[in-house]
C-alpha positions as a Markdown table, in Angstrom:
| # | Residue | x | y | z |
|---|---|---|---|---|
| 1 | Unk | 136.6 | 110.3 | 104.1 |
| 2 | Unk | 137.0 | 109.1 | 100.7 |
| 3 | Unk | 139.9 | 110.8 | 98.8 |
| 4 | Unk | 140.0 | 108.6 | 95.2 |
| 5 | Unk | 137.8 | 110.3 | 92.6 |
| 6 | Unk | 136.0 | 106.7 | 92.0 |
| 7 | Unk | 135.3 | 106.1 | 95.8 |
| 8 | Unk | 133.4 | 109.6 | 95.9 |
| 9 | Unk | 131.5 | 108.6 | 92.8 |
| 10 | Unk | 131.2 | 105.3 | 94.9 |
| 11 | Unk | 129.9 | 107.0 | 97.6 |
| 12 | Unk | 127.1 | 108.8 | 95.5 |
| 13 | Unk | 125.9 | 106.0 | 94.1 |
| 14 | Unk | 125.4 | 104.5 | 97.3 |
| 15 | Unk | 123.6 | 107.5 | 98.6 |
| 16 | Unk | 120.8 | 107.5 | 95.8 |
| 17 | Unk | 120.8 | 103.5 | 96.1 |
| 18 | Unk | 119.9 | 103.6 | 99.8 |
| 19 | Unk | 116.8 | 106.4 | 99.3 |
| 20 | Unk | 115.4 | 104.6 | 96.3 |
| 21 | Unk | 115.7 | 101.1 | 98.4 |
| 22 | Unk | 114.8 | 103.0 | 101.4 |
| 23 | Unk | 111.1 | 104.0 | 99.7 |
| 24 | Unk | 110.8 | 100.4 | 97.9 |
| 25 | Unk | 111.2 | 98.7 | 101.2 |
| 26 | Unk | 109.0 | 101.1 | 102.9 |
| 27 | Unk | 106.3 | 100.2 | 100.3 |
| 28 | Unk | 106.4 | 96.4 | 101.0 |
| 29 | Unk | 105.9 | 96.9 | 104.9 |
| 30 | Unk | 103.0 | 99.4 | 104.2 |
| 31 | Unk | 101.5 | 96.8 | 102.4 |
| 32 | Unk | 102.2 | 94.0 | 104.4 |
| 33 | Unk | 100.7 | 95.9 | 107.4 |
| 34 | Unk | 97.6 | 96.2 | 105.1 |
| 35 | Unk | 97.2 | 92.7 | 104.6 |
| 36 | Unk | 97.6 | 91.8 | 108.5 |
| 37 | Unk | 95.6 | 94.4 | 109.6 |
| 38 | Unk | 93.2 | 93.1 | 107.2 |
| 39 | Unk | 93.3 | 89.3 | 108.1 |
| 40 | Unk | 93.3 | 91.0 | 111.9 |
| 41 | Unk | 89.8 | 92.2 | 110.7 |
| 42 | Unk | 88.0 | 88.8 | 110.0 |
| 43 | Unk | 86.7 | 89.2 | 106.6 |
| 44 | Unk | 88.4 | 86.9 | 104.3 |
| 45 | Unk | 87.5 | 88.3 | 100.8 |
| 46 | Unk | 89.4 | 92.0 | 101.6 |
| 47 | Unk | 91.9 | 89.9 | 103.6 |
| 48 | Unk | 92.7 | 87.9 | 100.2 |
| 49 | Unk | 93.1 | 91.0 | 98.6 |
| 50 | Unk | 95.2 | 92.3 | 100.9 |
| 51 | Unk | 97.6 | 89.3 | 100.9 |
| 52 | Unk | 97.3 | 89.3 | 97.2 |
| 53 | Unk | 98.7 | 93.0 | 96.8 |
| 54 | Unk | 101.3 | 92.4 | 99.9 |
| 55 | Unk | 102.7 | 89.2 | 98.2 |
| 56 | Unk | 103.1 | 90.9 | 94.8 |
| 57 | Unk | 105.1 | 93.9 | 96.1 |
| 58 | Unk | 107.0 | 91.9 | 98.5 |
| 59 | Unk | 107.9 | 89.7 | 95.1 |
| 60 | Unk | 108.9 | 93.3 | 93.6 |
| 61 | Unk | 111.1 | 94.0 | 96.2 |
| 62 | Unk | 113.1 | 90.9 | 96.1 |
| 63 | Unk | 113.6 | 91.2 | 92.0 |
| 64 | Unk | 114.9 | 94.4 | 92.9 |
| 65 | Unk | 117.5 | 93.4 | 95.7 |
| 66 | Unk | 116.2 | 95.4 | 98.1 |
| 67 | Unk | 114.9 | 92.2 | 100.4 |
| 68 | Unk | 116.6 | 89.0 | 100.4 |
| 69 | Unk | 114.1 | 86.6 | 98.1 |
| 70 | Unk | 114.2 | 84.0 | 100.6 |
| 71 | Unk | 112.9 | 86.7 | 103.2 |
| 72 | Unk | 110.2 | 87.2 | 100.9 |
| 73 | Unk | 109.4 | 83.9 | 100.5 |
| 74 | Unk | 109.3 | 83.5 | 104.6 |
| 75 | Unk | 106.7 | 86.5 | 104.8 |
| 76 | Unk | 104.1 | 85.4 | 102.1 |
| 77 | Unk | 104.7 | 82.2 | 103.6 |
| 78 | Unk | 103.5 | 83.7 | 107.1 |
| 79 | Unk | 100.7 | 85.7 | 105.4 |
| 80 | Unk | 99.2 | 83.1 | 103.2 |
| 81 | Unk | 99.1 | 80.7 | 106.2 |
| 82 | Unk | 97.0 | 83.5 | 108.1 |
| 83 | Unk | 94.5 | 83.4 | 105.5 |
| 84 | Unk | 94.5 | 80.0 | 105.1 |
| 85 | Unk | 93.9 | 79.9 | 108.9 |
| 86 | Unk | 90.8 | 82.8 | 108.6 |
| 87 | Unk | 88.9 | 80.7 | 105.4 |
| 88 | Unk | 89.2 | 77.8 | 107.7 |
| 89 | Unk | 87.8 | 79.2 | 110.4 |
């Protein structure tokens, strides 16, 4: 257990980092599932949307630390070459 005055504080901040990361990161996923389920569903105008949203707050996420950007690069990467894949098809 912490005993410094500072590493207490320290350990507070942490606390209320981790929830508020915790429901931003929660958010992406929820909308990445969207979009998946959506390209899953064959229609590619609502799965366009779908990626469109999912990219943005996956983008969000990673100007807010709370992904790695490069991990958010490799999912919209995955995503937009699903819908490429469904207008092609």
């Amino acid at each position: 257990m912490a005993n410094t005055r500072s590493a207490k504080k320290r350990i507070r901040q942490n606390e209320k980092r981790r929830v508020r990361n915790q429901s931003d990161r929660t958010r992406a996923r929820n909308y990445v599932r969207r979009a998946r389920a959506a390209l899953e569903s064959g229609d590619p105008e609502a799965a366009s949307a779908a990626v469109r949203l999912a990219a943005s707050e996956l983008d969000r996420a990673a100007t807010k630390g709370v992904i790695h950007s490069k991990n958010a690069a490799r999912r919209k990467g995955r995503l937009m070459k699903q819908l490429a894949a469904l207008a092609k098809a």
